[in-house]
C-alpha positions in Angstrom: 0.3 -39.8 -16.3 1.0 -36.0 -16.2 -2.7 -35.2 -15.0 -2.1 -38.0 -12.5 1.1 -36.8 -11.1 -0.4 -33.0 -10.7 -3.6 -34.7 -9.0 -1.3 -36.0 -6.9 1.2 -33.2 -5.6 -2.0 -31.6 -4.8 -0.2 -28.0 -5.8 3.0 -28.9 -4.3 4.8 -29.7 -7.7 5.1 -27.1 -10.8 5.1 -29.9 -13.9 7.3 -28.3 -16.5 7.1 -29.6 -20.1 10.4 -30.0 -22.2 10.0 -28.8 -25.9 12.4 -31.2 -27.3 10.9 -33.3 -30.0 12.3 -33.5 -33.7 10.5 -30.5 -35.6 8.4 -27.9 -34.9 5.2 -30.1 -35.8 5.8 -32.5 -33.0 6.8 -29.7 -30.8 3.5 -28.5 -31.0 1.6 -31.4 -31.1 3.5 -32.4 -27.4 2.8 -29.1 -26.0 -0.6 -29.3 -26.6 -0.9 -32.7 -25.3 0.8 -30.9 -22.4 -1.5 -28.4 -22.0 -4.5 -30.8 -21.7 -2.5 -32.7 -18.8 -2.1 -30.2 -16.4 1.8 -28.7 -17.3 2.1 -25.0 -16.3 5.6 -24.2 -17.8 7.5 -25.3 -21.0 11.1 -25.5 -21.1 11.9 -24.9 -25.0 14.6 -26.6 -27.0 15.5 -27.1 -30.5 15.5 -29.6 -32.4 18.9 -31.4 -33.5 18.1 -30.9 -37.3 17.7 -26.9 -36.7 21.0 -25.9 -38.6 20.3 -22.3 -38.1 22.4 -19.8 -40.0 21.0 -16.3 -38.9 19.6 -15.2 -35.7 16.2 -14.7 -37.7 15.9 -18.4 -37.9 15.9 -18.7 -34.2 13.7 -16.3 -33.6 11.3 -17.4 -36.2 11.2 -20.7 -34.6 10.8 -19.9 -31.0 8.0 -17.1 -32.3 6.3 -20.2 -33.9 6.3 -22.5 -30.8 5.5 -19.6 -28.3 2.3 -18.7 -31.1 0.5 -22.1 -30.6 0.7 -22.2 -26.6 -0.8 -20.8 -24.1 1.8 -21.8 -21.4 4.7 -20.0 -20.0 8.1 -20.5 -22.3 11.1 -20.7 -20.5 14.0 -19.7 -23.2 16.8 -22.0 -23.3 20.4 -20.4 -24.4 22.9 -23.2 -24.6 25.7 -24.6 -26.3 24.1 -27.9 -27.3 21.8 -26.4 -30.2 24.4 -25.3 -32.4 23.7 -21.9 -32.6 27.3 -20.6 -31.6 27.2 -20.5 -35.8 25.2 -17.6 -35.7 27.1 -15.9 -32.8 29.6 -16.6 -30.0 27.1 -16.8 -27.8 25.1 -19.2 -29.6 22.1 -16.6 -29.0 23.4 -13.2 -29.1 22.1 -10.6 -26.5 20.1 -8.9 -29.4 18.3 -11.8 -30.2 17.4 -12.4 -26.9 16.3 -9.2 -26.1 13.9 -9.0 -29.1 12.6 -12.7 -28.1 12.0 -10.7 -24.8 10.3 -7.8 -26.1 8.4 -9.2 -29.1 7.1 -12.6 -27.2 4.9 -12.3 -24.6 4.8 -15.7 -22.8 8.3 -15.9 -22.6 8.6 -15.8 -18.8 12.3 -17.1 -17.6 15.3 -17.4 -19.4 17.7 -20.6 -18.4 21.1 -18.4 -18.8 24.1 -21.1 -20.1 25.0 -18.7 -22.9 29.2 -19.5 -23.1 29.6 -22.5 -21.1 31.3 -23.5 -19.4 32.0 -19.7 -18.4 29.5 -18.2 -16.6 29.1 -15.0 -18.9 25.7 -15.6 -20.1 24.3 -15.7 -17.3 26.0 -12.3 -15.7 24.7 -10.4 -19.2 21.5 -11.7 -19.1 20.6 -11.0 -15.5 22.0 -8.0 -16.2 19.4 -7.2 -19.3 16.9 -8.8 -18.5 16.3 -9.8 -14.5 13.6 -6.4 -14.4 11.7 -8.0 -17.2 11.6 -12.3 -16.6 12.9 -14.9 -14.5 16.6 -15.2 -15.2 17.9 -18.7 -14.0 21.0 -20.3 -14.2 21.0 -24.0 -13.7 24.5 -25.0 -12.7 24.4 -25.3 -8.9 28.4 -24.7 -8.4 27.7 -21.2 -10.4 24.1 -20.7 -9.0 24.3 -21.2 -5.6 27.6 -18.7 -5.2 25.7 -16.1 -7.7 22.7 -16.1 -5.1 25.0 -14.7 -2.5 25.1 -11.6 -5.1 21.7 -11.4 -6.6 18.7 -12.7 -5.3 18.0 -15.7 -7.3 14.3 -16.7 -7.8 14.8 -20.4 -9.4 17.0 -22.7 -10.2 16.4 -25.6 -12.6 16.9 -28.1 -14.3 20.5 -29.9 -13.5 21.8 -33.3 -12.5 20.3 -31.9 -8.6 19.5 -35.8 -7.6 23.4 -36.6 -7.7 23.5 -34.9 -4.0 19.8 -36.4 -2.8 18.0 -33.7 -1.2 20.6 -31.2 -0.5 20.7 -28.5 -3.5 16.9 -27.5 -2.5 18.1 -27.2 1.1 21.1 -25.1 0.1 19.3 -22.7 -2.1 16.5 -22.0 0.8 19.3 -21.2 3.3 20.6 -18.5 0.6 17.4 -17.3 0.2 17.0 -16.8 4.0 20.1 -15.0 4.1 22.4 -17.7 5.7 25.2 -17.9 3.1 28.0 -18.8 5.1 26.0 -22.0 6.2 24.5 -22.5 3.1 28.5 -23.0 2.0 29.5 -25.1 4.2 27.2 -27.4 2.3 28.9 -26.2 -0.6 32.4 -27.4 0.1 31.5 -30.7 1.7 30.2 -32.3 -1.6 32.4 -30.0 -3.9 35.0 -33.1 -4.3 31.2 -34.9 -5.7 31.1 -32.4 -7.5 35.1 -32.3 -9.3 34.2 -36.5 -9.8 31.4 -35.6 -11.7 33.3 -32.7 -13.9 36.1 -34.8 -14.5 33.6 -37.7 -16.1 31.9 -34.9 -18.4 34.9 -33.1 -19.2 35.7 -35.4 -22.2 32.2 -34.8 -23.9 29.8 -32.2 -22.2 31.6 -29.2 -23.8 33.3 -30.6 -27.3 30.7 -33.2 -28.1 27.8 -30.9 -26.9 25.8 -33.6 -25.4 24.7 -34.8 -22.1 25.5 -38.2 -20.8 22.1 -38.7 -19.1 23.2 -43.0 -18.3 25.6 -41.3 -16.0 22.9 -39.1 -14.3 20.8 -41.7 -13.8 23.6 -43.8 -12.6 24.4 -40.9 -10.3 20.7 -40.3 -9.3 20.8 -44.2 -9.1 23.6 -44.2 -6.0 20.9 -41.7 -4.4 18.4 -44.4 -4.4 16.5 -43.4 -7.4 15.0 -45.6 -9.7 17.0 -44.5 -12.6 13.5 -43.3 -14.7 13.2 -42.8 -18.5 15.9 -41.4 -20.3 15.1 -37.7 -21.7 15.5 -36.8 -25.4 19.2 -36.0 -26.5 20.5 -33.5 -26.0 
């Protein structure tokens, strides 16, 4: 299916494979698979039954993973693993700046350190912007932040709640037109309150995503709804 969707984007799609199965095994056994299919990225998570104690632990298992593939690792530092355990930040900014130094194919960082602040993001642009892509996913931080640094990517968030708008609102920033790229901004912002107000209750305390109501959102859009992804 993968090699068939990458046959037919004909270059215009980069396929990104998420690294969210239950251990490290299958982890490794689905990136593999990925490889073979055509993926050029891997977004890396952890796996629900990862109680990590020490930053070690993290670092062991994202050196593991990044070992057996040959494919780009995009690091992942949110809330929903757990890790806030170890450190307030869940990954602290030591740990990610050995991952950093010590792992070569990891290529982008997904900055949600702290959320629903956007304080991991600031420190780790700040650290790290020189060496790999620094990201942060949230369009109602993202697209403001790109007003102040120039942004390269921005991925992976409930984007298909707004149809086809958040791509054309990040290629305005990027072409310098700000103002008009906020216009866009405040004309779905009360969208955009709906939705917090629905996640509020569980996105931050329960550390989950409700992915029924982005698909139900994506669904208004006049998507088909698609497979649900792996929690979290």
């Amino acid at each position: 299916m993968v090699k068939y969707q990458k046959d037919e984007a004909r270059g215009r799609l980069t396929l990104v494979h998420h690294a969210i199965f239950n251990t490290l095994e299958e982890n490794i056994e689905a990136v593999r698979m990925a490889e073979e299919e055509g993926r050029e990225l891997v977004l890396l998570g952890y796996p629900s039954n990862l109680y990590a104690t020490t930053s070690e632990q993290i670092f062991d298992y994202t050196q593991r993973f990044c070992d057996a593939t040959r494919l780009g690792v995009i690091l992942f530092p949110v809330p929903h693993w757990g890790f806030e355990r170890v450190h307030p930040a869940g990954m602290s900014p030591e740990l990610i700046r050995q991952m950093v130094k010590d792992i070569p194919n990891i290529v982008c960082i997904k900055a949600e350190s702290g959320m629903p602040t956007p304080a991991g993001f600031v420190q780790t642009w700040r650290n790290h912007s020189h060496e790999v892509v620094v990201t942060c996913p949230i369009e109602a931080d993202a697209l403001p932040f790109a007003g102040l640094v120039p942004l390269q990517f921005m991925g992976t968030s409930n984007y298909e709640f707004y149809g086809g708008l958040i791509p054309r609102m990040f290629n305005l920033v990027r072409e310098g037109k700000f103002d008009e790229m906020m216009e866009h901004y405040w004309r779905i912002h009360p969208a955009r309150s709906a939705y917090r107000s629905v996640t509020a209750s569980y996105s931050v305390g329960a550390g989950i995503i409700h992915r029924m109501v982005w698909k139900y959102q994506a669904w208004l859009q006049g998507f088909n709804g698609g497979p649900l992804a792996n929690p979290p």
